[in-house]
N, C-alpha and C positions, 0 to 999 in steps of 0.2 A: 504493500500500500504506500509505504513511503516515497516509489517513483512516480509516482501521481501527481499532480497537479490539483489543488483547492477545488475546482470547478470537476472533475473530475471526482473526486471523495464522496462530494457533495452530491453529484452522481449515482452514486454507486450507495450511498445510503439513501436517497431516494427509491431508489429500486427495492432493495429491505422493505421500507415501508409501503411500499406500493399496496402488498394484498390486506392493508390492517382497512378493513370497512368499516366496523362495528364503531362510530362515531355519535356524537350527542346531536340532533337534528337542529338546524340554526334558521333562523328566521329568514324569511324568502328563499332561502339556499334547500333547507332541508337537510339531508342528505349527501349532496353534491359535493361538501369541501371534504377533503380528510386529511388526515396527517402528513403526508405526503406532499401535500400542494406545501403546507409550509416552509420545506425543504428546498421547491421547486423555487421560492420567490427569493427566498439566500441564492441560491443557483442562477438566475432571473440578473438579479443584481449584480452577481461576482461576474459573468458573462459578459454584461455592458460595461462594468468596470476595464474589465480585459481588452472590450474591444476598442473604449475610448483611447487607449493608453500602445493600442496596436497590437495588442497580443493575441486576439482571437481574431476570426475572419469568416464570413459566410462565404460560404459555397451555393453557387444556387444553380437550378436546370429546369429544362421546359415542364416538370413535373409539378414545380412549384406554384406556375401561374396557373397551372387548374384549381391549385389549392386558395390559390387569389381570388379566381373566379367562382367559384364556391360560393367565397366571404357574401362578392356582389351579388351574386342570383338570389341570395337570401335574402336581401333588401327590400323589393316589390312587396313579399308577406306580410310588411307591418301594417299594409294595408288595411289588410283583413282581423287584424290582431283582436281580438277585447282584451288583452290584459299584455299591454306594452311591457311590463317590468316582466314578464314571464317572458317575453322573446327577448328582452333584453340581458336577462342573465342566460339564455340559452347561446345566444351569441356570443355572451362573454366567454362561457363553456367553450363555444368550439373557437375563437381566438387563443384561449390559453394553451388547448391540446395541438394547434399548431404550431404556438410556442415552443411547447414544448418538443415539436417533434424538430421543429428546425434548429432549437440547439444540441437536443440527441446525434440531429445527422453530420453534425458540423463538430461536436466534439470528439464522436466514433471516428476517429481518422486513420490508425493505425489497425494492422492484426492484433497486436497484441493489447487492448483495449477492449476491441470488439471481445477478441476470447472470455475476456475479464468479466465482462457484463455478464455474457451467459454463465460462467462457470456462478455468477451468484447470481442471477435470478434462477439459475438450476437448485442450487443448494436451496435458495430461500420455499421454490417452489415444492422441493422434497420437506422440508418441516412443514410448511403451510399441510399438503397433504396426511405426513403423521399426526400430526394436532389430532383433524379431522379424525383420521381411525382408531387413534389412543383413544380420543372421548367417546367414539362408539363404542369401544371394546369396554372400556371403564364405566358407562350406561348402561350396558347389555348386562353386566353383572348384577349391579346396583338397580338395576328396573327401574330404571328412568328415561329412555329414550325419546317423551318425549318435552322433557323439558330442559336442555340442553345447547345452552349457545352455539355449542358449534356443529349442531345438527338442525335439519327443515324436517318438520314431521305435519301435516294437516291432515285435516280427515280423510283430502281425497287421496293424501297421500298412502295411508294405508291398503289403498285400494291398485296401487298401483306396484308397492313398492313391499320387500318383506322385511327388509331394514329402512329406518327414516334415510332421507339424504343428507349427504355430507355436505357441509359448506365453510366449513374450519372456520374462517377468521372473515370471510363473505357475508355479506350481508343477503344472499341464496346462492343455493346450490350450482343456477346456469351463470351468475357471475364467474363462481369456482370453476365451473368445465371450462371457460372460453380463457381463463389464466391459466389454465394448465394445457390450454390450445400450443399458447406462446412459449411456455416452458418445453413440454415435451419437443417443439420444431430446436430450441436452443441447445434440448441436450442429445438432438439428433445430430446435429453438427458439431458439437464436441465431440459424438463417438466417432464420426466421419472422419473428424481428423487428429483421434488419437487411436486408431484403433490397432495399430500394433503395438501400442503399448499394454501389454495384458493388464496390469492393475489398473490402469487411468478406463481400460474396458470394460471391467469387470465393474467396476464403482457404476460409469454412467449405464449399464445397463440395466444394475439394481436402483438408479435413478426410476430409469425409465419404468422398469416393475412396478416402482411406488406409484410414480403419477399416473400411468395408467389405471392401477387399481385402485389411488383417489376418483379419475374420473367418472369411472365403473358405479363406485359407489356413491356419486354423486348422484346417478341415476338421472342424467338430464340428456334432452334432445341433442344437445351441441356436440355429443359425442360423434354425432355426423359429422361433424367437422374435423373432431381430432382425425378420425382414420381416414376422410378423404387424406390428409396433410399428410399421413404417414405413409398411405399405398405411394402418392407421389415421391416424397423422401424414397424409401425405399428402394423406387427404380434407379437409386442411386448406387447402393452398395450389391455392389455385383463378384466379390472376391471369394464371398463363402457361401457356399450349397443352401443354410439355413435360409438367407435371407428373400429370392426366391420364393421361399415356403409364407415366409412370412409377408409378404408383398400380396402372394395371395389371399391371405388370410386374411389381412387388411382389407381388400378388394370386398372379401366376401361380407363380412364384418359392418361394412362402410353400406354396404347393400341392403346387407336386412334393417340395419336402424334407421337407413331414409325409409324404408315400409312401414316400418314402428312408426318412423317420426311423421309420418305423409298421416297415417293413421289416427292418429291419438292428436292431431292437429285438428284433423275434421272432427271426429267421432271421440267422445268421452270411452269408449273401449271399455273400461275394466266398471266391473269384475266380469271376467271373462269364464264362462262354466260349460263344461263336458257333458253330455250325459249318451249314455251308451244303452238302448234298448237292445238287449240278448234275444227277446221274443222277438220283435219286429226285423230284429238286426241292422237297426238304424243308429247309426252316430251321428252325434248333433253337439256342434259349437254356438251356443251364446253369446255375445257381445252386449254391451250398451250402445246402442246407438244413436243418444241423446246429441248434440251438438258440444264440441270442444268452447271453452272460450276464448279462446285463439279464432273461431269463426264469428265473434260476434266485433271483438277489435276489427277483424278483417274486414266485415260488412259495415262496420260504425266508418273506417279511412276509405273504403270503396262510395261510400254514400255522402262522405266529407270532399274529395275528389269530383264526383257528378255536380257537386253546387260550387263548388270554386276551384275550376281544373285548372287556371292560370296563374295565380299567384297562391292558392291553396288560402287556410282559414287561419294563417299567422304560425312561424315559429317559437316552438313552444308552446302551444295553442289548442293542442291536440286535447289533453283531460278539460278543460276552457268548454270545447266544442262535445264533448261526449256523448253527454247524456243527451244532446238533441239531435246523436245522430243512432243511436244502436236502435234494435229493435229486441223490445222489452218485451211482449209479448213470445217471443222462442227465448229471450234470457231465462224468463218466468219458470218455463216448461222445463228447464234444462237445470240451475243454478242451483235448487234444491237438494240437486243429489251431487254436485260436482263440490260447490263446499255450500254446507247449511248457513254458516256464519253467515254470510251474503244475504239469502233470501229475503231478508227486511231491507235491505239496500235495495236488492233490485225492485219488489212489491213496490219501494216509495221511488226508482228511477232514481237513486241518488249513486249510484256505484260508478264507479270512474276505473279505468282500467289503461296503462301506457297502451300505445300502438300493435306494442310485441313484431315490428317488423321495421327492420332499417328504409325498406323500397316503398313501401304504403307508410308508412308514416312519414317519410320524408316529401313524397306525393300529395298526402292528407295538407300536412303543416306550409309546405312552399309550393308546391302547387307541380308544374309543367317545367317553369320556368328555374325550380330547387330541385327535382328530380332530371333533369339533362344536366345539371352540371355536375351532382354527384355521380350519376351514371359517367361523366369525362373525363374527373377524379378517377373513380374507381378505374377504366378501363387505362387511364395514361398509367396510374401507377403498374398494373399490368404490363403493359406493352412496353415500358421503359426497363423493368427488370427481364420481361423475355426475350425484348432484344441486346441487352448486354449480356445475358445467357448465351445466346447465342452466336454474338461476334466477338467476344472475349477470349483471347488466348490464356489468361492469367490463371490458373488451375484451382487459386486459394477462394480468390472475388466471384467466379462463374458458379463455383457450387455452393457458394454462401449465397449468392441472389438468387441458384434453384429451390435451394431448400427456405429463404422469404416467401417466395413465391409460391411454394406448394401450402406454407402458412397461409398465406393471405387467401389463397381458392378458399382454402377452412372455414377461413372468417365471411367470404360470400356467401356461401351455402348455409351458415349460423345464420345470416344475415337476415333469413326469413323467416324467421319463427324470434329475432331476436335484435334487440338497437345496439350497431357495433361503434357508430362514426363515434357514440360520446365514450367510449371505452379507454381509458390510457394506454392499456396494454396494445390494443389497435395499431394507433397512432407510433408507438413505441417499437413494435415488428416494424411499422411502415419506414422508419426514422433507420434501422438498421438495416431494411434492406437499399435504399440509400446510401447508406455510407459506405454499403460497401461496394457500390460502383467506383467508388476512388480513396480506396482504402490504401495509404503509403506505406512499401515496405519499411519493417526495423530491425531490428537487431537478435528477437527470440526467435528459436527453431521451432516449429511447430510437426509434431508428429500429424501421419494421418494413414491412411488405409493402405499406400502403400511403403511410406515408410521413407518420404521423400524429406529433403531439404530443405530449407526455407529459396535458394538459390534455386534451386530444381525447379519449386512448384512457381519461380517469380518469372520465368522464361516463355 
């Protein structure tokens, strides 16, 4: 730590605190700040201090001015706003997280940095997950599972679920899978390139055990996303027989939970019952086929959309516009059995529910004109790391921007059942795969799969 730089510390304890959610709710904010931003604004400062004085420098590229253009196509929505100070801190929201990503991408400059970060947000992301399974295992005893900070138990949860979900130190369980999205792609590229070293492989592999069987036990939808990320990763390591095996698995894995999750997105599903008539010889599957409510968000931003498809009904604006757009009437029929607590909310149409989808709620809130430039966003970031994949000779930067990139697919496909753009972690993948389109060689050796040089892989 001591070859670091201030701005860099500051960094790197940033990161640590990143997954602590479980914060005191603050007036207008809520939820939104956590310990973490405090960090970010020391960091914020030391950054402009550096750069007045010459010591730091932005990097910038065509990807950026999407991110520009972003800011502006969000403008037109205040139009529509009723409640200014809720677009106005939503805005401040996504100014800060490109803040922060543009000094992520500008301070990642080297390999040896880059490695730095991941090697701790791996480690942090492997305690974040033990937390989680120590407190299940020490509630399963004790018979308390469901009252338990670092576990999600609802009603409907039992219904779906035969241990509560994990959510450690998360304020819920799908926050925790799409952080362990970003972790699991970080300590895939660690193994990538330490992996003749046998202990440095043997550690991230029992990394990778844990987070995986945190996410498992998370028991959330986004797990679509981790094993898209990984089948891709995967087609990477091509040196041992296992891997192969496990690409397919992946593949297969990543298949049946878009079923699940395509599933359980429409249709409430569970509880799910068997019954086997011997005399008749008939077998018979059950389902609930009540509506999810993930279809009633969907139909509230589809019906928010039909009445203002150009500039949408204001940023931030979305719980504002709710209740006068769902229909109550299939909530009614349905929310009873999905969670009871609800039922008086919805009987009196006072129940408010986020988007639950980056592409429709960002459609809902800014309209035509918030939805093409995110969509320009999303697609530039893309095609800016697939074409440096591609035209890159550099061995170290090409397969750090494949395996960004097979993250960020992840985070598309979370994207709909899920709001990614306000995510840090997001922003944070997006900031490193970034840097590492010009990332300067230095002076450490970096093992990896085959065992090559720092010299070697720089050619």
């Amino acid at each position: 730590m001591s070859k670091f730089k201030l701005v860099e510390k500051l960094l790197w304890f940033y990161i640590i605190l990143l997954p602590i959610r479980e914060i005191p709710s603050l007036p207008f904010l809520n939820q939104k700040l956590q310990y973490a931003d405090l960090v970010f604004i020391i960091l914020f400062v030391a950054c402009m201090i550096n750069y007045a004085r010459g010591r730091f420098r932005f990097k910038w590229n065509w990807f950026d001015l999407s991110i520009l253009f972003l800011l502006i196509a969000y403008l037109p929505s205040f139009y529509n706003s009723k409640n200014h100070l809720s677009s106005i801190i939503e805005l401040s929201g996504l100014i800060y997280l490109i803040s922060l990503y543009l000094l992520i991408k500008n301070i990642i400059d080297t390999k040896e940095k880059f490695i730095f970060l991941t090697k701790i947000w791996v480690i942090t992301g492997v305690v974040v997950s033990l937390i989680g399974m120590i407190a299940l295992a020490i509630c399963w005893m004790i018979g308390q599972l469901r009252t338990n900070a670092f576990l999600f138990y609802t009603e409907v949860e039992a219904t779906y679920h035969i241990l509560p979900r994990i959510d450690s130190v998360f304020r819920n369980a799908n926050m925790y899978a799409n952080y362990l999205l970003v972790s699991i792609v970080f300590a895939f590229i660690l193994l990538y390139y330490n992996f003749e070293n046998k202990r440095k492989r043997f550690l991230i592999i029992c990394a990778l055990a844990i987070m995986f069987l945190g996410a498992f036990l998370a028991g959330s939808r986004q797990q679509v996303g981790i094993y898209l990320s990984s089948f891709l990763i995967l087609s990477k390591f091509d040196k041992n027989r296992i891997f192969p095996v496990l690409r397919r698995l992946a593949f297969f894995v990543f298949l049946a939970l878009l079923v699940v999750g395509i599933l359980t997105t429409v249709w409430t599903v569970a509880p799910v019952n068997f019954k086997n008539n011997i005399e008749k010889g008939i077998f018979k599957v059950e389902m609930n086929s009540k509506y999810s409510w993930h279809i009633f968000t969907q139909h509230a931003s589809i019906n928010m959309i039909k009445r203002h498809p150009i500039v949408g009904v204001g940023l931030g604006n979305y719980k504002d516009n709710f209740t006068a757009y769902v229909d109550w009437e299939r909530a009614e029929s349905s929310y009873h059995f999905i969670i009871p607590s609800y039922k008086k909310l919805v009987k009196d149409k006072k129940l408010v529910l986020d988007p639950l989808s980056t592409y429709l709620g960002s459609f809902a809130e800014t309209g035509l004109i918030g939805f093409m430039a995110l969509s320009i966003l999303l697609a530039s970031f893309a095609i800016s790391l697939f074409n440096f994949y591609k035209n890159r000779l550099n061995n170290f930067s090409r397969q750090l921007s494949w395996f960004i990139l097979s993250g960020f697919f992840g985070f598309l496909i979370n994207g709909f059942i899920i709001e990614i753009l306000t995510m840090r972690h997001f922003w944070i993948m997006m900031a490193m795969g970034m840097s590492s389109t010009y990332l300067r060689a230095n002076s450490d050796t970096l093992s990896n799969r085959g065992g090559k040089t720092k010299n070697e892989n720089d050619r």
